[in-house]
PyMOL Python script that loads the backbone (N, CA, C, O; Angstrom):
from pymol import cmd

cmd.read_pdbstr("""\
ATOM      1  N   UNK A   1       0.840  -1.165   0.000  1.00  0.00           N
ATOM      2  CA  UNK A   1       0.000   0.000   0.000  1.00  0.00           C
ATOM      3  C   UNK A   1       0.891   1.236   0.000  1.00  0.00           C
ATOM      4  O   UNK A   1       1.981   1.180   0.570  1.00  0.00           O
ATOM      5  N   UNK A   2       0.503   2.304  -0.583  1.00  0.00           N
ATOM      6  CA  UNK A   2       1.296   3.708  -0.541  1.00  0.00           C
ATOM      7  C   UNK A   2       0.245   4.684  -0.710  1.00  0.00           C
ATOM      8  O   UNK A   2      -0.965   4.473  -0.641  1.00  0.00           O
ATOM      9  N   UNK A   3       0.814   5.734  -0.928  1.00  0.00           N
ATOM     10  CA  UNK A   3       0.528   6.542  -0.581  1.00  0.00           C
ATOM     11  C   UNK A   3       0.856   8.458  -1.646  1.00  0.00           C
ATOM     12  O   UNK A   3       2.021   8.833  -1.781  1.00  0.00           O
ATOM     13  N   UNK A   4       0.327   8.853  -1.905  1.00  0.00           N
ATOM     14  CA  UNK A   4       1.417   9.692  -2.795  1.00  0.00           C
ATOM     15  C   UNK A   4       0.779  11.467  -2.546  1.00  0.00           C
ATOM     16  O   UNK A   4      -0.221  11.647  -1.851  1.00  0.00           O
ATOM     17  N   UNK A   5       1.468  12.565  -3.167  1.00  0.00           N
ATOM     18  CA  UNK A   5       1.626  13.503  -3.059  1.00  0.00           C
ATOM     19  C   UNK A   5       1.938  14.375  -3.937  1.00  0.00           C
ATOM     20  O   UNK A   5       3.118  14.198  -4.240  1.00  0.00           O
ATOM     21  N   UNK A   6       1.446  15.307  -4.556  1.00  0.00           N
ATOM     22  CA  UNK A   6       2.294  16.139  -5.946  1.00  0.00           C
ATOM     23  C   UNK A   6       2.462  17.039  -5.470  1.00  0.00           C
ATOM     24  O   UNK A   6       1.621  17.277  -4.603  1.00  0.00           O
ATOM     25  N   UNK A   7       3.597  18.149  -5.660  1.00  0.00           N
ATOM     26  CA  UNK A   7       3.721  19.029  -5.948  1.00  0.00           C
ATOM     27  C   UNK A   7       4.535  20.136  -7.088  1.00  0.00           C
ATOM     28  O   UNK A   7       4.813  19.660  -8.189  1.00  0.00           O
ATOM     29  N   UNK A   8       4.784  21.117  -6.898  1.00  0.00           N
ATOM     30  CA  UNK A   8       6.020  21.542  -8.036  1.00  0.00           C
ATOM     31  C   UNK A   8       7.007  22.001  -7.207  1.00  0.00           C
ATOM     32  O   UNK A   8       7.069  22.461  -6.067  1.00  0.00           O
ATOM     33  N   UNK A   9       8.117  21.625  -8.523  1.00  0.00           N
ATOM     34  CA  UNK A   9       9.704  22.496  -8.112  1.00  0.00           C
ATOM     35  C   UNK A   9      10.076  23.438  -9.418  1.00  0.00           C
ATOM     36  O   UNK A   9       9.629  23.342 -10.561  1.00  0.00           O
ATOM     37  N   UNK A  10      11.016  24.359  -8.898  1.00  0.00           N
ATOM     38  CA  UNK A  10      11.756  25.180 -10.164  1.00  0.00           C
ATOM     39  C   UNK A  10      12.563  24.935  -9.633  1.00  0.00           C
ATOM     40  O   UNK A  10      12.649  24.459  -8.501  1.00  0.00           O
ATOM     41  N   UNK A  11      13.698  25.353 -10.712  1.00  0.00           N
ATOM     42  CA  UNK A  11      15.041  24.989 -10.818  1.00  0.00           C
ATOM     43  C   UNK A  11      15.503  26.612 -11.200  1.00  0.00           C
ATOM     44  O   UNK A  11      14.838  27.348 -11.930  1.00  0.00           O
ATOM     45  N   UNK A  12      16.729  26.969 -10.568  1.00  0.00           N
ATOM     46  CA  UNK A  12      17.172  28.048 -10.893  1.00  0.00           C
ATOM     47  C   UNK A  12      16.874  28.963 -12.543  1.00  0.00           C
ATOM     48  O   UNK A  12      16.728  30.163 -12.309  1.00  0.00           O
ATOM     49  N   UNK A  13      16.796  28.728 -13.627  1.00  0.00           N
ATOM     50  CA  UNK A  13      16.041  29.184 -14.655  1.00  0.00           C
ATOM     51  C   UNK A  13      14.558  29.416 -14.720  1.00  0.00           C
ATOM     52  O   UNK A  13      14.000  30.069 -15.602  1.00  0.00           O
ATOM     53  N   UNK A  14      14.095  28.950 -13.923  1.00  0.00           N
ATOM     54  CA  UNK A  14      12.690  29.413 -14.080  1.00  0.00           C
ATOM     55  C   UNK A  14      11.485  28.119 -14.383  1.00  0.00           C
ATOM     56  O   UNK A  14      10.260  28.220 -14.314  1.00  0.00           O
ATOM     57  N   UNK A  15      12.441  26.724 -14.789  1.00  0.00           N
ATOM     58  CA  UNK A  15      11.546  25.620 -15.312  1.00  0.00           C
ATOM     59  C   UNK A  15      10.815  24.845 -14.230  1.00  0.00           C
ATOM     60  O   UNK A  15      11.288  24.431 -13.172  1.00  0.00           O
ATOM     61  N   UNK A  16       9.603  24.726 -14.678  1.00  0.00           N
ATOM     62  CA  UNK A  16       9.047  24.170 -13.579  1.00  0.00           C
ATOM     63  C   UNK A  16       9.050  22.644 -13.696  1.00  0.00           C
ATOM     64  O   UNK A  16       8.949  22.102 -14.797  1.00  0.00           O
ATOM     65  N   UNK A  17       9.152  22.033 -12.685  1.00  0.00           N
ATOM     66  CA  UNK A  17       8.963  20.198 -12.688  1.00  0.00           C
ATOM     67  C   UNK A  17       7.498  19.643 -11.931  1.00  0.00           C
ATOM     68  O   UNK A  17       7.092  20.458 -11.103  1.00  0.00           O
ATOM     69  N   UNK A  18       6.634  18.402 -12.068  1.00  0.00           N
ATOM     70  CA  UNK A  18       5.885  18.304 -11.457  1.00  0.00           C
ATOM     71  C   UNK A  18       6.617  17.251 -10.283  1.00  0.00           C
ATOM     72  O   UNK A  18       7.506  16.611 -10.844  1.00  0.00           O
ATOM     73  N   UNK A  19       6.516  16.954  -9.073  1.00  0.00           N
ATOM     74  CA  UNK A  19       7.306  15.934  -8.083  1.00  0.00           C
ATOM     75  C   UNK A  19       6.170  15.700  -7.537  1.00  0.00           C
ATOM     76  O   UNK A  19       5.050  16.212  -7.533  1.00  0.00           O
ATOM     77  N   UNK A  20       6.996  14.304  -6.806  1.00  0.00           N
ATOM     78  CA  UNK A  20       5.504  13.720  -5.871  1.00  0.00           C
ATOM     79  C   UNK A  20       6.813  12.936  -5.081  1.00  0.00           C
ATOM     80  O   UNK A  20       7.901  12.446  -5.385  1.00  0.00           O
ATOM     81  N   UNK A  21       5.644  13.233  -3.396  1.00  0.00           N
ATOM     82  CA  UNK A  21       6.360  12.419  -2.398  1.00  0.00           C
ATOM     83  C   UNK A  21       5.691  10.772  -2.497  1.00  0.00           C
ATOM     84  O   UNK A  21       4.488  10.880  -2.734  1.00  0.00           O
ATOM     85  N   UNK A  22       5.985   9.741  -2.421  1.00  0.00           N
ATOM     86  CA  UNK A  22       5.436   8.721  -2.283  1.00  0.00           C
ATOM     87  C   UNK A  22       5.898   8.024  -1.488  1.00  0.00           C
ATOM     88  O   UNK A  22       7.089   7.712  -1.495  1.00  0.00           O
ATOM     89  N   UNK A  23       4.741   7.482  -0.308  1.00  0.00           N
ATOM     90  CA  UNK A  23       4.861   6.975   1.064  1.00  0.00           C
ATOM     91  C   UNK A  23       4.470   5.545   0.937  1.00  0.00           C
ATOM     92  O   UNK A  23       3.407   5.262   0.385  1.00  0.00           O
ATOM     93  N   UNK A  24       5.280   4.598   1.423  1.00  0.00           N
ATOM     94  CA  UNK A  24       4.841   3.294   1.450  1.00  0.00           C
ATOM     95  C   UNK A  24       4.570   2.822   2.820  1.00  0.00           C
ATOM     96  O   UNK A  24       5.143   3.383   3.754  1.00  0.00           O
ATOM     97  N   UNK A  25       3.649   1.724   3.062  1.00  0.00           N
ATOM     98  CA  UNK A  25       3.200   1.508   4.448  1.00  0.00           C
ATOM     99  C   UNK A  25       3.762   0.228   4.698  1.00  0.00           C
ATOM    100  O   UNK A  25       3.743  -0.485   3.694  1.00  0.00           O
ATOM    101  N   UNK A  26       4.164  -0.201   5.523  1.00  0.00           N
ATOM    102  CA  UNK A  26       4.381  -2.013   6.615  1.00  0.00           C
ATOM    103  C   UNK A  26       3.375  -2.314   7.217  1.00  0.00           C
ATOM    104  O   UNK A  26       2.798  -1.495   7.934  1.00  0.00           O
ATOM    105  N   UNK A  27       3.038  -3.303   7.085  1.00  0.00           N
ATOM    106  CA  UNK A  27       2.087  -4.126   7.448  1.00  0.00           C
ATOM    107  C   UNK A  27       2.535  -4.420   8.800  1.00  0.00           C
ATOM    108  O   UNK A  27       3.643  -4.837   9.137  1.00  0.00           O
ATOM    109  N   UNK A  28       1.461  -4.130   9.578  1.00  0.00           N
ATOM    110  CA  UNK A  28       1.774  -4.132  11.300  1.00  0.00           C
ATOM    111  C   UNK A  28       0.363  -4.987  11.772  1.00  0.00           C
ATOM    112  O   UNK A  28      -0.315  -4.831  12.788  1.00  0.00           O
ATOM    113  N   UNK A  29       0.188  -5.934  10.662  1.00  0.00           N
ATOM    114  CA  UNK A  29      -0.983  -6.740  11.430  1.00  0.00           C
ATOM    115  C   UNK A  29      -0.767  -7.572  12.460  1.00  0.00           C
ATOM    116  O   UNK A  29       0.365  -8.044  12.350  1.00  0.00           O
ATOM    117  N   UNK A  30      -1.251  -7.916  13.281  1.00  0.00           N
ATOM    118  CA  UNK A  30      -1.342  -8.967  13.799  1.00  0.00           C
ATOM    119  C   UNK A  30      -2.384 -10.391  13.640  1.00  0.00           C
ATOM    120  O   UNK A  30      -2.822 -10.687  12.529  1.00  0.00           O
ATOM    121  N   UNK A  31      -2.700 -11.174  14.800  1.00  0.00           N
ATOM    122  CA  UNK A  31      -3.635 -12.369  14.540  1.00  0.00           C
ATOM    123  C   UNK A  31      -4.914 -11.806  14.393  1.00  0.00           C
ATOM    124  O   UNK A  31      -5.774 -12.116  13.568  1.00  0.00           O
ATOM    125  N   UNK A  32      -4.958 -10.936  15.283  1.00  0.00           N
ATOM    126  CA  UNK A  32      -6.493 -10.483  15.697  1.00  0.00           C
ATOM    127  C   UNK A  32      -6.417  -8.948  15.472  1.00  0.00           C
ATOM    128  O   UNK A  32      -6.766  -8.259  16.431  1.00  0.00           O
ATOM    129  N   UNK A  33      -6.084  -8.427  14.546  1.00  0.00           N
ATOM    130  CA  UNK A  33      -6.009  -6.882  13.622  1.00  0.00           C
ATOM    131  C   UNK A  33      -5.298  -6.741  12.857  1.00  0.00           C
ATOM    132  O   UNK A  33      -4.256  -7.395  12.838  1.00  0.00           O
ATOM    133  N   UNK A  34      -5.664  -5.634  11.743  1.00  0.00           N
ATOM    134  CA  UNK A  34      -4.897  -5.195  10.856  1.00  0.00           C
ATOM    135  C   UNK A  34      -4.864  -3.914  10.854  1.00  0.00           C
ATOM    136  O   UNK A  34      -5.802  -3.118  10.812  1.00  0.00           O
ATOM    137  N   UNK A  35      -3.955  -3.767  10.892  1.00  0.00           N
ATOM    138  CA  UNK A  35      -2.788  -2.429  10.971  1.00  0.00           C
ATOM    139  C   UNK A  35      -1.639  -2.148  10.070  1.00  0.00           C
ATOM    140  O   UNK A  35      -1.011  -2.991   9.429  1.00  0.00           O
ATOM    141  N   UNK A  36      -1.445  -0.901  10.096  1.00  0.00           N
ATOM    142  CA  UNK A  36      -0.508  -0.437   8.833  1.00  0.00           C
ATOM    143  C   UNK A  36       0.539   0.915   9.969  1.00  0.00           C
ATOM    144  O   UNK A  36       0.186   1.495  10.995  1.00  0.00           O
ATOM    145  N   UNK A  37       1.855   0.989   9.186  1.00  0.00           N
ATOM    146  CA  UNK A  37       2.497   1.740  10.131  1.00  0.00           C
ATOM    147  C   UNK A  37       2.750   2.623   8.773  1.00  0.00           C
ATOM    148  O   UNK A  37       2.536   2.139   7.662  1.00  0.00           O
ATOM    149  N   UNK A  38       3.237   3.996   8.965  1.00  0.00           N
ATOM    150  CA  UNK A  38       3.933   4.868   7.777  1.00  0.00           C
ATOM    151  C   UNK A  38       5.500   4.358   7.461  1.00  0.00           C
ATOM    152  O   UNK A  38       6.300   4.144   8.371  1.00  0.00           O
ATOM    153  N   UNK A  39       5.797   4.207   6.152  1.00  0.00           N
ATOM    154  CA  UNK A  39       7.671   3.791   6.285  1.00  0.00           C
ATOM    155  C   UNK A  39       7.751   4.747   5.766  1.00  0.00           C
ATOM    156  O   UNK A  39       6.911   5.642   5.864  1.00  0.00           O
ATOM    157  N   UNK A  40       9.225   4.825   4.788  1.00  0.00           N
ATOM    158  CA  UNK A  40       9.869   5.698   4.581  1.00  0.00           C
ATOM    159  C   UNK A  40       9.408   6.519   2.985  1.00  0.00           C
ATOM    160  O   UNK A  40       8.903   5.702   2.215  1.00  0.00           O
ATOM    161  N   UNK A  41       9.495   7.814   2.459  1.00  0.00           N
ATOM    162  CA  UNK A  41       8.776   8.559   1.685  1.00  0.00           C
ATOM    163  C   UNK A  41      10.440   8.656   0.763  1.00  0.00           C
ATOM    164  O   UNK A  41      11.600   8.894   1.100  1.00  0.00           O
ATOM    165  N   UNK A  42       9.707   8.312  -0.577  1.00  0.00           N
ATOM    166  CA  UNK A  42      10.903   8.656  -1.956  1.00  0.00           C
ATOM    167  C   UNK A  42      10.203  10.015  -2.867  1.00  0.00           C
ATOM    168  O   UNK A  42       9.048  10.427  -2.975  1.00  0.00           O
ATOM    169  N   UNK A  43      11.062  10.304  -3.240  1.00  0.00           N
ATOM    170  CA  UNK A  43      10.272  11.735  -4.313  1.00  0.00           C
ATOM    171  C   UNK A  43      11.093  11.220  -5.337  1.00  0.00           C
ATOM    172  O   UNK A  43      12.065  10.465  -5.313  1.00  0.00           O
ATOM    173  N   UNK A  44      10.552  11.734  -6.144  1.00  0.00           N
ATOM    174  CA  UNK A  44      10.336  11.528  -7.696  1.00  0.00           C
ATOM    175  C   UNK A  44       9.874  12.493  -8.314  1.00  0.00           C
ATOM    176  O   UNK A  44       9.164  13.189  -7.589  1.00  0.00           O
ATOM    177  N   UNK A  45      10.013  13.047  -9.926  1.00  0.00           N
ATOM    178  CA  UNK A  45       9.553  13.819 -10.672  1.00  0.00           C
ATOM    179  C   UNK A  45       8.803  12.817 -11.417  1.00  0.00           C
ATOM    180  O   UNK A  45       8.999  11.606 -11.524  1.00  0.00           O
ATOM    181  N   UNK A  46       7.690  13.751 -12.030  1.00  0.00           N
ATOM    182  CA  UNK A  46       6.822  13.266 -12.506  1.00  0.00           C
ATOM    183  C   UNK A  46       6.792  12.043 -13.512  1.00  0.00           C
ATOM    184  O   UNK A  46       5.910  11.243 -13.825  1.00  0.00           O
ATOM    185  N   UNK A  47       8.292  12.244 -13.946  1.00  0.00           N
ATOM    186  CA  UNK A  47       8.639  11.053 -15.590  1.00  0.00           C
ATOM    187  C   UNK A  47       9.416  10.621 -14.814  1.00  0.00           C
ATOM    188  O   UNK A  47      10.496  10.696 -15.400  1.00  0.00           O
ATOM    189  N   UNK A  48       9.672   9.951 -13.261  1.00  0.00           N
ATOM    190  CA  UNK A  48      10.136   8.882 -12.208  1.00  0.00           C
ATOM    191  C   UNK A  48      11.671   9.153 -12.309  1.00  0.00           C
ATOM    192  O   UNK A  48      12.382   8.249 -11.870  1.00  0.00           O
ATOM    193  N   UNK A  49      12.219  10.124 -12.759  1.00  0.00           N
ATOM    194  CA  UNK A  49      13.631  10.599 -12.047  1.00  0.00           C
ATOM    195  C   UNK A  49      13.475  11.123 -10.998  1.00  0.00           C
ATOM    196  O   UNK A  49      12.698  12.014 -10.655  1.00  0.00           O
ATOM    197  N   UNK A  50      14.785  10.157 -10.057  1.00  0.00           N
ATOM    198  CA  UNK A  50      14.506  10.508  -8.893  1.00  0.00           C
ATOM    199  C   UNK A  50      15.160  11.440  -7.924  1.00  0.00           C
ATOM    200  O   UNK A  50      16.373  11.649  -7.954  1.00  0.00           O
ATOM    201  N   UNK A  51      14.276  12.051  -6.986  1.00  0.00           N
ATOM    202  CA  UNK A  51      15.037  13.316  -6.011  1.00  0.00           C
ATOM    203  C   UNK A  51      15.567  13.017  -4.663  1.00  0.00           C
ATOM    204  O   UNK A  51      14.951  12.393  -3.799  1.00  0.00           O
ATOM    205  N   UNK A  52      16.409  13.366  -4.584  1.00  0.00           N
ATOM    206  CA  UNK A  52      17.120  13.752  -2.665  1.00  0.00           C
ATOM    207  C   UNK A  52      16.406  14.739  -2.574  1.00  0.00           C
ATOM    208  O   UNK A  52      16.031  15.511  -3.457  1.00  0.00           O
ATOM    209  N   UNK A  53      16.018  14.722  -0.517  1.00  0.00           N
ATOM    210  CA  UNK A  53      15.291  15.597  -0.230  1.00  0.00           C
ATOM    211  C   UNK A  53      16.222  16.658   0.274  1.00  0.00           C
ATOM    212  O   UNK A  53      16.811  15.789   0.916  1.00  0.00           O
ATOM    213  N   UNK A  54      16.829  17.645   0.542  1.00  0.00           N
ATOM    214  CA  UNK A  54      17.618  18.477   1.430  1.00  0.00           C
ATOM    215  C   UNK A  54      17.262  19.108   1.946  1.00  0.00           C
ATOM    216  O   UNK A  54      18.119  19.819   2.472  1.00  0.00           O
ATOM    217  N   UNK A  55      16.154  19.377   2.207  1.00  0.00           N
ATOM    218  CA  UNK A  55      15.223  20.413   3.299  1.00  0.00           C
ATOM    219  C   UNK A  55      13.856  20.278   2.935  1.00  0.00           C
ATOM    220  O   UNK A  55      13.546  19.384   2.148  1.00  0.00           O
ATOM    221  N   UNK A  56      13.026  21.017   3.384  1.00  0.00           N
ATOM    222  CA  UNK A  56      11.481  21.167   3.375  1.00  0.00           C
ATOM    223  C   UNK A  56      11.209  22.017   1.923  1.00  0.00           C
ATOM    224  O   UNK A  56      10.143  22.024   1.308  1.00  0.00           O
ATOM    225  N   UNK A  57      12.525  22.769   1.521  1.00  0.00           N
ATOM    226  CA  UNK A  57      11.841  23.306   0.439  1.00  0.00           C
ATOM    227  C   UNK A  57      12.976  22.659  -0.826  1.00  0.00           C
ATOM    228  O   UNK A  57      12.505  22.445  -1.943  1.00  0.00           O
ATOM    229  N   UNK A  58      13.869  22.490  -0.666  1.00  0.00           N
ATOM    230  CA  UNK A  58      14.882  22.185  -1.425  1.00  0.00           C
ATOM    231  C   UNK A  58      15.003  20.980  -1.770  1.00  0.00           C
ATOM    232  O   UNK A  58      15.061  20.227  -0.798  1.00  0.00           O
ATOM    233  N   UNK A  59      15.095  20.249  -3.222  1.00  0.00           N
ATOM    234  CA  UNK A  59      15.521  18.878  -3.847  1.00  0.00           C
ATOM    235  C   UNK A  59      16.701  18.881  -4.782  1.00  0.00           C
ATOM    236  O   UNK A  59      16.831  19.906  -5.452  1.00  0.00           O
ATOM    237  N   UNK A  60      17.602  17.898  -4.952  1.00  0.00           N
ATOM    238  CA  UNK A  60      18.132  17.371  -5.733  1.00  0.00           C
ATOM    239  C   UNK A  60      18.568  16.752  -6.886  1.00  0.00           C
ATOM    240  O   UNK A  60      19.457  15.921  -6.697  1.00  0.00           O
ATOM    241  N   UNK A  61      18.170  16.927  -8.136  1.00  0.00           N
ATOM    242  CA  UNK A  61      17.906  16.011  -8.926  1.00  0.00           C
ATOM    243  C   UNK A  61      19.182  15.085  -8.929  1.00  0.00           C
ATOM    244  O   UNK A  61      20.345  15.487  -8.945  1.00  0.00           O
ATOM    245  N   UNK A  62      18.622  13.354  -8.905  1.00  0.00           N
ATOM    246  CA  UNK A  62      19.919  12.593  -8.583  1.00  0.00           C
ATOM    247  C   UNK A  62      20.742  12.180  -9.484  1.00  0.00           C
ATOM    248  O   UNK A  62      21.643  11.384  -9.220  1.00  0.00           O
ATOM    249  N   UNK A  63      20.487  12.780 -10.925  1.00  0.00           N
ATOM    250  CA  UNK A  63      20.540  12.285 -12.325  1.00  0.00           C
ATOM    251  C   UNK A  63      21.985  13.300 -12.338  1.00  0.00           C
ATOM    252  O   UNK A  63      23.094  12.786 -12.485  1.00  0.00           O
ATOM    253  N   UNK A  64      21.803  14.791 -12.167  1.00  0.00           N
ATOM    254  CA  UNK A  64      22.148  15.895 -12.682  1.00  0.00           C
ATOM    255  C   UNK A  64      22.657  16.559 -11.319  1.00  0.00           C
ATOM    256  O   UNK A  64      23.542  17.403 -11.462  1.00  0.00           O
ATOM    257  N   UNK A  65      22.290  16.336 -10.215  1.00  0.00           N
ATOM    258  CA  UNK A  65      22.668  17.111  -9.071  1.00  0.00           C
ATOM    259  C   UNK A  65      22.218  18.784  -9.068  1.00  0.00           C
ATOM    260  O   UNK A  65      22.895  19.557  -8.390  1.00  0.00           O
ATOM    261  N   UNK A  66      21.323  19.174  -9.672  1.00  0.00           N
ATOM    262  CA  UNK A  66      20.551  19.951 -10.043  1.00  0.00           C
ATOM    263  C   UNK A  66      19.598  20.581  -8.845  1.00  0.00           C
ATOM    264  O   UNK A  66      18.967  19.672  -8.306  1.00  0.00           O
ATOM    265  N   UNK A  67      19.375  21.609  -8.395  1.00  0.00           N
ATOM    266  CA  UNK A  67      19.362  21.306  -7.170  1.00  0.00           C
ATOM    267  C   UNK A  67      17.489  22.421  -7.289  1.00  0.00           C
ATOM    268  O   UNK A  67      17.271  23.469  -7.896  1.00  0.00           O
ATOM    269  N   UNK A  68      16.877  21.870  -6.735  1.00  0.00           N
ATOM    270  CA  UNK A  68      15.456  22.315  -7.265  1.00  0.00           C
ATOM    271  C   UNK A  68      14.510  22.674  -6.071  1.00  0.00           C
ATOM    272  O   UNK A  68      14.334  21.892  -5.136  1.00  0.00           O
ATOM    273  N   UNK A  69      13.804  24.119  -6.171  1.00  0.00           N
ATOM    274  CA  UNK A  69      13.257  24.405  -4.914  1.00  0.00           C
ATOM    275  C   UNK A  69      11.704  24.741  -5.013  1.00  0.00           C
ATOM    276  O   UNK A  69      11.400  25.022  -6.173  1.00  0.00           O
ATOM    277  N   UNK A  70      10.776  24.786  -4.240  1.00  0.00           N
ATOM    278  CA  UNK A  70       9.363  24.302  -4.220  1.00  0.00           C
ATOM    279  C   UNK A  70       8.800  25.671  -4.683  1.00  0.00           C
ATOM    280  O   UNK A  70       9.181  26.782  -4.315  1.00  0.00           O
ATOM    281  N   UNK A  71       7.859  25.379  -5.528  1.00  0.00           N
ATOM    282  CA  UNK A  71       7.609  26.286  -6.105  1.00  0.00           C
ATOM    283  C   UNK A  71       6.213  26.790  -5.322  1.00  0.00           C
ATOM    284  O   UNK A  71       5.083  26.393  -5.607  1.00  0.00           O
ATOM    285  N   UNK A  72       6.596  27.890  -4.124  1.00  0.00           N
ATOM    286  CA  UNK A  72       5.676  29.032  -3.348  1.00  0.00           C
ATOM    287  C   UNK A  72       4.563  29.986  -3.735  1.00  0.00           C
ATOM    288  O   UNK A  72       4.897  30.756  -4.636  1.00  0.00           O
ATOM    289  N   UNK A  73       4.072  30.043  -3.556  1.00  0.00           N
ATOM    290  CA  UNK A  73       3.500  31.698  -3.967  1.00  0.00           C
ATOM    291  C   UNK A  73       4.075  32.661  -3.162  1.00  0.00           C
ATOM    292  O   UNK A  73       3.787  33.848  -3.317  1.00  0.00           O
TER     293      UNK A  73
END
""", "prot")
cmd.dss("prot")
cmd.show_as("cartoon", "prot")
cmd.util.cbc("prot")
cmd.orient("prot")
């Protein structure tokens, strides 16, 4: 099971990218319930090249080292 998220980044020129966080879950069932825990979240651009996160606003591209920041109002 996962989980996902879009948002945008620009990159110092002005280009915009679409990204998405995507969260996968562990199965934390037991005999007598089922349960799910949150694991760990990968980002990705939209055509599945993938990003390092470096802060809350700042990414990586891992291809290019390109370094790409969230696009605010």
């Amino acid at each position: 099971m996962s989980n996902s998220t879009s948002f945008v980044l620009v990159n110092s020129t002005g280009i915009r990218y679409n990204a998405q966080e995507i969260r996968s879950y562990i199965n934390a069932s037991g005999l007598d319930s089922r349960s799910s825990i949150p694991g760990l979240s990968r980002f990705q651009l939209a055509d599945g090249r993938a990003l390092n996160k470096k802060d809350e606003k700042t990414f990586t591209l891992v291809a290019t080292g390109e370094e790409l920041s969230r696009d605010e109002p």
